[in-house]
C-alpha positions in Angstrom: 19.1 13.7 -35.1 16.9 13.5 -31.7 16.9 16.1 -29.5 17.6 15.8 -25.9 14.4 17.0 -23.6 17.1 16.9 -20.5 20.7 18.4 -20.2 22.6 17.0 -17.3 23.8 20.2 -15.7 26.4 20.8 -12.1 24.4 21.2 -8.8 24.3 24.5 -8.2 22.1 26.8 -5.7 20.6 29.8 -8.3 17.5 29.2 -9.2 16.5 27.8 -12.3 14.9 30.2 -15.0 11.9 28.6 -16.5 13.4 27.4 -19.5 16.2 25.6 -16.9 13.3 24.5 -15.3 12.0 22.2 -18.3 15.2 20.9 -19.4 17.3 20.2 -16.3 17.4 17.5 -14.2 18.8 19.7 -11.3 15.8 21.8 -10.5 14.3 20.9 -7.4 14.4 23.6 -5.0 12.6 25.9 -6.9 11.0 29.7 -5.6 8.0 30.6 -6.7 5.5 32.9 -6.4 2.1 32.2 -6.7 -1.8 33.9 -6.9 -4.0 31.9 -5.4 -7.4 31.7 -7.5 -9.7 33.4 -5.1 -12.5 30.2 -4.4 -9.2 28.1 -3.7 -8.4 30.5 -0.7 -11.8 30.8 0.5 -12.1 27.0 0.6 -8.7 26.6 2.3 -9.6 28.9 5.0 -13.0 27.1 5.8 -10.9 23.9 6.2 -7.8 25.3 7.4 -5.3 24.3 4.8 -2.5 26.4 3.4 -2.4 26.3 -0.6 1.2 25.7 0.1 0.3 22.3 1.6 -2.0 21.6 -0.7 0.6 22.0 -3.7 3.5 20.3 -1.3 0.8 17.4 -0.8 0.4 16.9 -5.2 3.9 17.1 -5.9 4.4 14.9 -2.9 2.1 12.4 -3.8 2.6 12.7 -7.9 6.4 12.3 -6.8 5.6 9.1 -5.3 6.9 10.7 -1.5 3.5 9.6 0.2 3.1 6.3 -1.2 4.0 4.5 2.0 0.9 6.0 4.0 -2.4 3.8 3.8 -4.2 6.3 1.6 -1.2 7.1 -0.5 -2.4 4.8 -3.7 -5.6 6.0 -4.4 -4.7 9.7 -4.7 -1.3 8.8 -6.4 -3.8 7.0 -9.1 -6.0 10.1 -9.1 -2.9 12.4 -9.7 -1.9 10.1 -12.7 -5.1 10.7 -14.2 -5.5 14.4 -13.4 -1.7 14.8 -15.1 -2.5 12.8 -18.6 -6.1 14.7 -18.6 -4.2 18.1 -18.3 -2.7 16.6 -21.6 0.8 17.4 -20.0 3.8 16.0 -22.6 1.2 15.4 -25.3 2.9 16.9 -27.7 6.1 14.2 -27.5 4.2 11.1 -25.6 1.3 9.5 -25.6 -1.4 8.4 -22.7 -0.1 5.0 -21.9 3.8 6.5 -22.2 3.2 8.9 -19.7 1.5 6.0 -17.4 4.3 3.9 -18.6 6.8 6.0 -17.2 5.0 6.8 -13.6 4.4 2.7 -14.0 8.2 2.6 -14.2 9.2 4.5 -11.4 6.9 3.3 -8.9 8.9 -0.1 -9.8 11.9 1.4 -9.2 10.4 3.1 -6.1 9.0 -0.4 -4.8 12.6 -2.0 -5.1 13.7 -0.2 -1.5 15.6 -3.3 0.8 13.4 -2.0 4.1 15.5 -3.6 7.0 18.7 -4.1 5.0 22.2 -3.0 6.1 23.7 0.1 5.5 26.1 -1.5 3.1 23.0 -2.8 0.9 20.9 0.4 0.8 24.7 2.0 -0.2 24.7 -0.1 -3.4 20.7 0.1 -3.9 21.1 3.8 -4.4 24.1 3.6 -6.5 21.9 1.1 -8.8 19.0 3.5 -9.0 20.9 6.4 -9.7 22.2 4.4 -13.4 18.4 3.1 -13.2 17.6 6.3 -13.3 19.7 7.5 -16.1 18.8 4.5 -18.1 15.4 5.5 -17.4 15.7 9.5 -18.5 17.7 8.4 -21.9 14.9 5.4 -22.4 12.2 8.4 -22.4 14.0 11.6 -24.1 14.8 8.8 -27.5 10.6 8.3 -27.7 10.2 12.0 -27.3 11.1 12.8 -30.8 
């Protein structure tokens, strides 16, 4: 029997433990605390950047938030490759799944009716929510 990488839990406003973290959909406000590696502070001093912007920035643009700015592509390409070179998920996907399924949400992410009525983006979010779900289940059968 395959095992689910993802339980669909109630929104709630705890924090997630780390275990909740991996297998939850509904972890996205998370509070963390971090040590900066020492060089990385030094460096974001001399160019006056916080690590926190740095980190919102990755996630941001990993997350497909920043793809609408004129530089947002190239990084969002570099990110793709940094995440399959960590070797993140390796251990239930392969290279081309993991591109595969940023591939497939950038699709789903490129589908957005700019300049449509209010009634139009209503059903356009309804669709990409069961997208979505179609696109979770799609992933957690190949995990196993």
């Amino acid at each position: 029997m395959k095992k689910k990488v993802f339980q669909e839990v109630q929104p709630s406003l705890r924090v997630a433990s780390r275990k909740q973290e991996q297998t939850s959909t509904d972890t996205r406000m998370v509070n963390c605390q971090l040590l900066v590696p020492q060089y990385l502070q030094l460096i974001c001093k001399l160019v006056k950047i916080s690590p926190e912007k740095i980190l919102k920035d990755f996630m941001g643009v990993l997350g497909q938030q920043s793809l609408s700015s004129p530089r947002g592509e190239k990084p969002y390409l570099l990110l793709i490759d940094y995440f399959t070179a960590m070797t993140y998920g390796e251990t239930n996907y392969s290279d081309a799944d993991i591109r595969s399924m940023f591939s497939e949400l950038k699709a789903i992410d490129d589908l957005w009716p700019h300049g449509a009525d209010e009634k139009f983006v209503s059903s356009h979010c309804n669709w990409r929510e069961e997208y979505l779900k179609y696109w979770l289940e799609k992933w957690q059968g190949k995990a196993f």
